[in-house]
N, C-alpha and C positions, 0 to 999 in steps of 0.2 A: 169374723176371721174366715178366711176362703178356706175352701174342702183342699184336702191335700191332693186330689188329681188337677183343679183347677192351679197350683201353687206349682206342679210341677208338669202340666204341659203349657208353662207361662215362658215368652221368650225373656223376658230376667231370670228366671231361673236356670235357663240352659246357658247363659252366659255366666251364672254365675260358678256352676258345671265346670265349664271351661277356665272359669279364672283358678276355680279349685284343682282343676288336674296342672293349670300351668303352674299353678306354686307350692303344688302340694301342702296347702295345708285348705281346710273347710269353711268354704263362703255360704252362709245358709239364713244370715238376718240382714236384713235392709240395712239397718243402722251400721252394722259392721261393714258391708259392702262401700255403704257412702261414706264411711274413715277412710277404707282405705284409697276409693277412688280422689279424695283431696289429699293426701298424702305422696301421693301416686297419680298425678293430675294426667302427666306426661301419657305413662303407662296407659293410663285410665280412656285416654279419648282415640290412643292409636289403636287400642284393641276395638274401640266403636267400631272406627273403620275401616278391621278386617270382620268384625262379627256384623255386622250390617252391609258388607260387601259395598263397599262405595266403588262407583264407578272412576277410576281416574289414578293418578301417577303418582302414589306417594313415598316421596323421598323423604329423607333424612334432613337436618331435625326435624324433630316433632314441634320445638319454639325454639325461637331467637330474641333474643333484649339486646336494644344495645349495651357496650360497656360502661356508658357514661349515665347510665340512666340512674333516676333517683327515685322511678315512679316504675317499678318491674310488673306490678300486676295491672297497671294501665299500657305500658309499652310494649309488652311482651305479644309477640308476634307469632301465630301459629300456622305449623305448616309451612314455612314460608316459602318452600322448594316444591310444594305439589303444585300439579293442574288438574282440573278435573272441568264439568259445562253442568249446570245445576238440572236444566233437559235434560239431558242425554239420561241421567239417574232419576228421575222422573219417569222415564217413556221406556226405562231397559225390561220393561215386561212386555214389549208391546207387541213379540214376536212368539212369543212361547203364551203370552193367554190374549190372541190378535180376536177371539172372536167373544172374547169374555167383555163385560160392561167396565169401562175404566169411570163414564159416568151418567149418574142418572139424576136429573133436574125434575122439578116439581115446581109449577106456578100456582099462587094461591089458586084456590077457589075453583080452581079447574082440572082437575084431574085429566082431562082431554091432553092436558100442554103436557104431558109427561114426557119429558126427553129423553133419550139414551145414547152415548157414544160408545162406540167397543175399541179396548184398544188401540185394532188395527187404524178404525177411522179416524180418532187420538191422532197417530201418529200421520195418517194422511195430511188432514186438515192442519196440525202443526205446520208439517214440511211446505205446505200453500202457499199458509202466510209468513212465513221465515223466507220463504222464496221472492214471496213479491215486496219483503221489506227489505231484502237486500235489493233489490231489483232499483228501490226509490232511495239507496243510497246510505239505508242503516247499519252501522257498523257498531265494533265491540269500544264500550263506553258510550255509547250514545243512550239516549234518555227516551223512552217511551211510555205515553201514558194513558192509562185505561179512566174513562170517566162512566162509569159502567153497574149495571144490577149485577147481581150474583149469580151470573149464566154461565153455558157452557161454554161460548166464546170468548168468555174473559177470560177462563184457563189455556184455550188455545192461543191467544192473543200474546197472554205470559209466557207458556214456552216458548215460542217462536220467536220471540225479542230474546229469550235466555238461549237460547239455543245460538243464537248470535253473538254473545256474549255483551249482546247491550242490557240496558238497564231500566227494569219496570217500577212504575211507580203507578199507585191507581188510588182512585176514591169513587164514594157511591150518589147516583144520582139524587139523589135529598138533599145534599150538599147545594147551597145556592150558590150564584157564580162569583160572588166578592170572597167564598172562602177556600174555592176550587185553585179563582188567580189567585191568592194569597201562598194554597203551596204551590201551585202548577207553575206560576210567576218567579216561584226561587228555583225550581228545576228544570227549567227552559226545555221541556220534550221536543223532538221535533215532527214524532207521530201521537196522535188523542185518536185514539178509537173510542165511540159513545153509539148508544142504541136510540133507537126509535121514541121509546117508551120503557115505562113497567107499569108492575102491578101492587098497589097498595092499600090496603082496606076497601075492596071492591071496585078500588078504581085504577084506569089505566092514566098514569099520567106520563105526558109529554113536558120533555124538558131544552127542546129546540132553541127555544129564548137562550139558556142558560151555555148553550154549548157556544150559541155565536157569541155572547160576552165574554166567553172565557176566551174563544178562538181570536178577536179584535185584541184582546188584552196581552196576546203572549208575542212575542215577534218571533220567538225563532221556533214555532211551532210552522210546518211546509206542508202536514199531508194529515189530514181529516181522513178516519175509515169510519164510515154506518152500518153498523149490525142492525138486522129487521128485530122489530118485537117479539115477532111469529115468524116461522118460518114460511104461512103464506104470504106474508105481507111483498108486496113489491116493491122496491125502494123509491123515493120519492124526492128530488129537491124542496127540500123543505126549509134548510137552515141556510140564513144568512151569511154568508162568510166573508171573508176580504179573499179578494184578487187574487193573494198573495199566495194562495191555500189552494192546497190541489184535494180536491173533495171526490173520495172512493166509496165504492159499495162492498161490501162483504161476499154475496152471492156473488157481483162480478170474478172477485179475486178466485174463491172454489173454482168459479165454473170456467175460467180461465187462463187458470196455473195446473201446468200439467204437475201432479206429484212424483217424485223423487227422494233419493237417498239422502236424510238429512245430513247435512254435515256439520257436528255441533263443535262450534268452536272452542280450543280447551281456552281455560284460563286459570291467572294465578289464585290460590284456595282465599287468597285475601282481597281479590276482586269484589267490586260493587255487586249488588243483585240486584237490590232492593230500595228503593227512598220511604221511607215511612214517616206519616206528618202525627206530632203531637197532637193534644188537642187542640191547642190554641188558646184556652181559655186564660193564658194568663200573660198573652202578647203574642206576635204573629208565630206560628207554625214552626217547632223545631223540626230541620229534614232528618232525619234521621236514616244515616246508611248502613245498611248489612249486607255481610259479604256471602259469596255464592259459599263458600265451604263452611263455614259457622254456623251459617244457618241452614245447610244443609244436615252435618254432623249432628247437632244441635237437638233438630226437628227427629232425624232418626232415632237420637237417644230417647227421646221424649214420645215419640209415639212406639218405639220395638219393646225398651225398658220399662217403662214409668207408665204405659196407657195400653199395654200390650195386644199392639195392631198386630196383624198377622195376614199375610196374603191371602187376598179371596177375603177380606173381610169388607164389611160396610160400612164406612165412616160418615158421620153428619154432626156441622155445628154448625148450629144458626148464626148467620152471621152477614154484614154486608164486605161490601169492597174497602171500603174505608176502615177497615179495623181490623187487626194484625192476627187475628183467630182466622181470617180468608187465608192468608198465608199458612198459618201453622196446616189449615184443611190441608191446602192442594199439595203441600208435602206429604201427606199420605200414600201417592200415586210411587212414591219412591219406595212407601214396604209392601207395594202391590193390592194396595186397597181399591176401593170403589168407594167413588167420592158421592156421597148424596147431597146435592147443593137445592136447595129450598130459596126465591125469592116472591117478600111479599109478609105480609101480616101474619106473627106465630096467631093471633087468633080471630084469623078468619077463615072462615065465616063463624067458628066455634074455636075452644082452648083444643080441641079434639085433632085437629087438624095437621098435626108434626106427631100425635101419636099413630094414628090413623096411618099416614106416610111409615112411620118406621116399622111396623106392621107389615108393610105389604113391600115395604125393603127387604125388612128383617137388619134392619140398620144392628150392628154391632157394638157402636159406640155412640152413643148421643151426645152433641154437647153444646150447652145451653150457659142464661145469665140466672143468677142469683135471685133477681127482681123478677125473671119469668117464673121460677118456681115457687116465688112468694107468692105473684097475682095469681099462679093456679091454685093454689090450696085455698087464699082467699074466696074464689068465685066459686069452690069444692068441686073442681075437677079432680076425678080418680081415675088416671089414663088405663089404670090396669083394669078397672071394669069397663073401656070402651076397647080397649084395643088387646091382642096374643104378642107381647114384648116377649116372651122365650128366648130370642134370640140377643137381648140384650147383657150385654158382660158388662158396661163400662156407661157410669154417667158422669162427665163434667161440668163444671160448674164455675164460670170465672166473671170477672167485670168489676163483682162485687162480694162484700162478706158474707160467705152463706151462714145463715145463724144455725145455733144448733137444731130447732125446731123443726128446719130444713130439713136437716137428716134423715128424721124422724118421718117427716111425711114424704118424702123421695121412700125409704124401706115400705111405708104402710100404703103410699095410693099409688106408686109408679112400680117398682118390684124390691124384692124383699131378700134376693139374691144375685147382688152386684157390684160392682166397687165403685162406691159415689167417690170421684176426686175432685175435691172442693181447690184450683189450682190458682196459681197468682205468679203472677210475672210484667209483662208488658211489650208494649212498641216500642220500648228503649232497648230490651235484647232480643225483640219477638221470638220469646219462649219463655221457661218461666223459673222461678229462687223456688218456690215451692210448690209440691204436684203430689198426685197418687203413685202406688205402684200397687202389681198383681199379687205378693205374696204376702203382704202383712195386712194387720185387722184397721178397717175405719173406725176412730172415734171419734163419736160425735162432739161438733163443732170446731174440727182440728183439719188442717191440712195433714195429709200422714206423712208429708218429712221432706224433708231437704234436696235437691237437685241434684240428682250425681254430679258428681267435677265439679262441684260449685262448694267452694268453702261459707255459707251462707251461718252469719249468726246476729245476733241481736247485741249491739251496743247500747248504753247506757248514756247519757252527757258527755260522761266524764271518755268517751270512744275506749270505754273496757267492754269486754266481752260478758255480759250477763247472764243467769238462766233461771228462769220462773217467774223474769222480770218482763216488766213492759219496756220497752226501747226500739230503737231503730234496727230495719233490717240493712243490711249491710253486708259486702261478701267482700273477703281478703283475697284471695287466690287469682288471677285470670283466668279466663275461659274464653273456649274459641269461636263466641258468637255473640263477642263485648261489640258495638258499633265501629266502623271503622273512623266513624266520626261524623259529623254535621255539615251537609251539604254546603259551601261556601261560607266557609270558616276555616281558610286556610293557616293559619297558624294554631288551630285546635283550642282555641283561648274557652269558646262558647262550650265543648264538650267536655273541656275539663272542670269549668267553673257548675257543670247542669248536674257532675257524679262525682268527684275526685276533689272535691274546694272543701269539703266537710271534714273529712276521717285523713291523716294522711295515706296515701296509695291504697285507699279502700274504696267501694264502691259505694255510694249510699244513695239508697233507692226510693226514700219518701216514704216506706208504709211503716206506720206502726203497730208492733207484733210484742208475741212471745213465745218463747221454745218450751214446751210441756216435755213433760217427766217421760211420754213415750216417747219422744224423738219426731213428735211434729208441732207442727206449726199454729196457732192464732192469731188473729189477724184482728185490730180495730179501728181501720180505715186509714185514711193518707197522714201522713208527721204534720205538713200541713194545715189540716185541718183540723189537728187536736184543740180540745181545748182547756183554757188554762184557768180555771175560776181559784183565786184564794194559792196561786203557786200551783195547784195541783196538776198534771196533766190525766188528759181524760178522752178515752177512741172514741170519735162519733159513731162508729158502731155498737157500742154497747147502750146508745140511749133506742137507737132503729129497732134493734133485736125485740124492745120493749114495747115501742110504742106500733111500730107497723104490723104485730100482731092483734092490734084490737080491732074489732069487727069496723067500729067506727069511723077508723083511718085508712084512705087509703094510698098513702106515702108519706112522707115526713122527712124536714130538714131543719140541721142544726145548726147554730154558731156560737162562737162568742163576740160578744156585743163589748166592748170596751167603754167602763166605768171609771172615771178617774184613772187609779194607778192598778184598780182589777178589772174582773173581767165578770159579765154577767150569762148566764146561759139563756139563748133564746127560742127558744122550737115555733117552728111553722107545721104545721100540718092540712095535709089534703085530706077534706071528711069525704067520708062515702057516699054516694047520693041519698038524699034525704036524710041526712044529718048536720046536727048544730054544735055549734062548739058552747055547749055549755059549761057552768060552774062545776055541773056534778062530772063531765068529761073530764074535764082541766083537772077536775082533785081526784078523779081516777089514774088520767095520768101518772100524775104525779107522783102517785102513791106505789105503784107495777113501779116506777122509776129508781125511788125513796128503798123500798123493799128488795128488788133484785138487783140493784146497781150499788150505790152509795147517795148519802144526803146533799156529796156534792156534784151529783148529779142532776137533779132535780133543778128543771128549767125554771128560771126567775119570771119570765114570761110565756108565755104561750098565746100563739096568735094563726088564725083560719087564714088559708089561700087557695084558690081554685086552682093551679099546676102547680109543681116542683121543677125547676129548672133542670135539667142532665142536657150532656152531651148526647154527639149522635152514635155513641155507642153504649149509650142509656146510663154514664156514670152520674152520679151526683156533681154540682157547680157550689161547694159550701165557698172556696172563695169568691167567687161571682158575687154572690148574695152576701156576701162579709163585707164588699166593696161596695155594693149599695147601699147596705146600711149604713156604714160609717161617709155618705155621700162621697166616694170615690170612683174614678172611671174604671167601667169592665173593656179591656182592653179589644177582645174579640167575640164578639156575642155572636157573630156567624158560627161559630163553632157548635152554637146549643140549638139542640131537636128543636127548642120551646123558647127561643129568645124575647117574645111577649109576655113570659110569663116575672119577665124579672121588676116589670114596671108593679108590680103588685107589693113588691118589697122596698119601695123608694118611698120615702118621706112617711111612713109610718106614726102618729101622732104616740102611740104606745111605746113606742122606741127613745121619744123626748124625751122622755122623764127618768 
């Protein structure tokens, strides 16, 4: 439970102040707060955006539905009368704290490459290249795209296309180029800005190859920009390109656009922002579009309320370009934070190396995967005896399900005085159904509760509303940072049939959960990939919590394998180095499985493999590997960090039988 000065110099607290003087009557527990904020949806998000001060022209209504409609909490339209420039609320500190750090970049391995921008040069270097992209003819809806590391110019890259009112979309150079043109191919950008290089487990890699096949493959892509690695580096004709492409340098563009007053283009709150790609993993690349105000609103509720940023604070989460936690970051810059962007190996040259950084930030909020603070406690890293975290308030936790044990070791080797927010959401609404907040207690192995403005509950089969039960998460209400829908799916057939085909006019979001007795959350892995031995369903998370704790494993994945008319449980596991998958492993298993799960838990088989498949944002591939076994095609294996690894699950003699 947080100390009562921390609970009341939290900014959900002071909005809740305010909700109390405006109704006189006393808002003082989260759970009561998030009733009446679903209740009071309307109320609930026009007051975000006067207590968050949004930048921008808000009329009347707050939503709109058609009259004919059948589907209100998918149609319902918010805002639909404001404008506001997702920039401009980004950059509006840049004048009152011009000489303060807006960001500070870290490359592995090298402490030398530490980077800083201050505000004011934030907002220089914006207005550059907002200048020279209107200059080549970029205007509001056009498509830009970043193919880029986790640097400081990929944040100015993004304002300055938003500042236009055009529209970014980016992914991270590890991406190879058949999965880049896969989405870059359905969103036809007509600026790719790509860098030199990065840096990855002590090496510099160059990915020149990859830019000219993306560049050959897009037609209505006109104008290539190169960012240097380093900022000694000089630029170099190095990539291949067609004719067709007009190939810039970055330091050109600085050292040759004089800077000026930006002029951010307003636009409507339900305007494009953003294109964000699935994973892919289960057919090509859903685009996924979010609007400048949803996700602006959205992003404010979730970092002022729920993660309680505060200006002049530190913010860091590890994260690439490719994956919707870079967005949720650089929204920060909108409650006055200071973004710490890290690109390269969380551990290298040691796991020490993002504690060490926040240390010497004094980073404020830290936020991380699931799977990183599993492999640290495995390798017995205790960040708190290498590094002075004092200044940390706030650790996240997403990607994957943080087990309870997690908790347990985040309080004992990282600090002992903080609010672990174990949160979940996605790049279907980049943000999230369940999160932290500053004023109520963590319990272990729980999300601590539901999304304000989000009527978030768990259905049953039968789409009733359950509790203490396991079922689908699912959310009844609208909210103002649903997608505005799927890129080139003009009649909306594809976004209705991906969240609205299941529940009628409900959202349904793929995890299966449950709502605990305090008012949060559980979580045991995608709907998906439950599995179903003997009728029963069963979260692949509750087998991992088990088995990825023993010294001997070091990952593991599950399925169910289809036997006649049931279903049989299968575990793979990654041994540690210098381990066997013995008899006596397999009936230890088995037995941690039998004892803290259920008998129908307990894998039918169990079988050793050198990787575990995940995407490149380290999730698990259970259907991937569901589909090899059963000899079925995986539709897009570009998607996966590790797509060699999947040959190791095909044709299995153990599996015949």
């Amino acid at each position: 439970m947080p100390e009562k000065d921390r609970i009341h110099n939290s900014k959900l607290y002071q909005f809740m102040v305010k909700l109390s003087e405006k109704k006189n009557t006393l808002y003082h527990d989260y759970n009561q707060l998030h009733n009446w904020s679903v209740n009071h949806s309307e109320e609930f998000w026009s007051m975000v955006w006067d207590f968050c001060q949004v930048e921008g022209a808000k009329k009347p209504p707050v939503t709109f539905c058609p009259p004919d409609s059948s589907t209100p909490a998918k149609d319902t339209q918010w805002f639909p009368h404001a404008k506001l420039n997702y920039a401009e609320n980004l950059l509006r500190n840049w004048r009152t704290h011009a000489a303060a750090d807006a960001i500070i970049y870290h490359c592995e391995g090298d402490p030398q490459q530490r980077q800083h921008l201050s505000w004011q040069q934030l907002y220089r270097q914006t207005s550059q290249v907002a200048s020279f992209l209107h200059q080549i003819g970029i205007k509001k809806g056009d498509v830009v795209a970043g193919y880029l590391p986790n640097i400081p110019q990929t944040v100015v890259a993004m304002l300055a296309t938003t500042a236009l009112g055009a529209i970014w979309t980016s992914t991270s150079p590890d991406f190879g180029a058949e999965s880049v043109i896969e989405r870059f191919g359905q969103t036809k950008p007509k600026v790719m800005f790509f860098a030199q290089g990065y840096q990855y487990n002590g090496k510099t890699m160059s990915y020149f190859d990859k830019v000219a096949a993306v560049s050959a493959n897009i037609p209505e892509l006109a104008h290539l920009i190169e960012i240097p690695a380093t900022p000694e580096q000089i630029p170099q004709d190095t990539v291949s390109i067609p004719d067709t492409i007009n190939h810039h340098y970055w330091t050109d563009i600085l050292d040759s656009t004089v800077p000026s007053e930006l002029g951010f283009t307003p636009v409507p709150f339900n305007h494009p922002l953003y294109i964000l790609y699935s994973s892919g993993t289960t057919g090509k690349p859903k685009c996924i579009v979010h609007s400048v105000g949803g996700t602006l609103l959205n992003h404010l509720k979730e970092h002022q309320l729920q993660t309680d940023i505060r200006t002049g604070d530190k913010v860091f989460y590890f994260t690439t370009c490719g994956w919707m936690m870079w967005n949720w970051l650089v929204s920060g810059l909108a409650s006055g934070a200071t973004l710490i962007l890290y690109d390269g190996s969380p551990f290298y040259p040691d796991g020490n190396v993002l504690w060490k950084m926040a240390e010497q930030e004094q980073v404020t909020l830290f936020g991380t995967s699931a799977k990183y603070l599993e492999a640290l406690e495995k390798q017995g890293y205790r960040p708190k005896d290498k590094a002075n975290l004092s200044s940390l308030r706030t650790l996240c936790s997403t990607g994957s399900v943080l087990a309870p044990e997690q908790f347990d070791y985040v309080y004992d080797a990282i600090h002992s005085d903080i609010q672990l927010a174990s949160i979940s959401g996605g790049t279907d609404i980049c943000g999230c159904f369940a999160l932290g907040n500053p004023i109520s207690p963590v319990y272990r192995g729980e999300c601590q509760g539901r999304a304000l403005g989000m009527d978030v509950q768990v259905f049953n089969e039968q789409g009733r509303a359950v509790h203490l039960q396991h079922g689908e998460l699912v959310c009844r209400n609208s909210f103002p940072n649903q997608p505005i829908g799927f890129w080139s799916d003009p009649d909306g057939s594809k976004y209705h049939d991906a969240y609205w085909n299941t529940f009628p006019d409900t959202w349904h979001h793929g995890d299966y959960v449950s709502l605990s007795n305090t008012g949060g959350m559980v979580f045991y892995g995608r709907s998906d990939a439950v599995l179903n031995p003997g009728g029963v369903r069963i979260g692949t998370a509750e087998i991992y919590r088990q088995v990825n704790r023993l010294d001997e494993i070091k990952d593991s994945l599950v399925i169910g394998q289809n036997q006649g008319t049931d279903v049989r449980v299968v575990l793979f596991v990654q041994l540690a180095d210098g381990e066997l998958l013995t008899d006596a492993l397999k009936a230890n298993i088995k037995q941690k499985i039998r004892e803290h799960c259920s008998p129908r838990h307990v894998p039918e088989v169990i079988l050793a493999v050198k990787d575990v498949p995940r995407t490149k944002s380290g999730k698990l591939v259970e259907l991937a590997v569901r589909n090899i076994v059963h000899d079925q095609p995986v539709k897009n294996v570009g998607a996966l960090a590790n797509p060699e690894s999947l040959e190791e699950f095909r044709d299995r003699d153990e599996l015949k039988t």
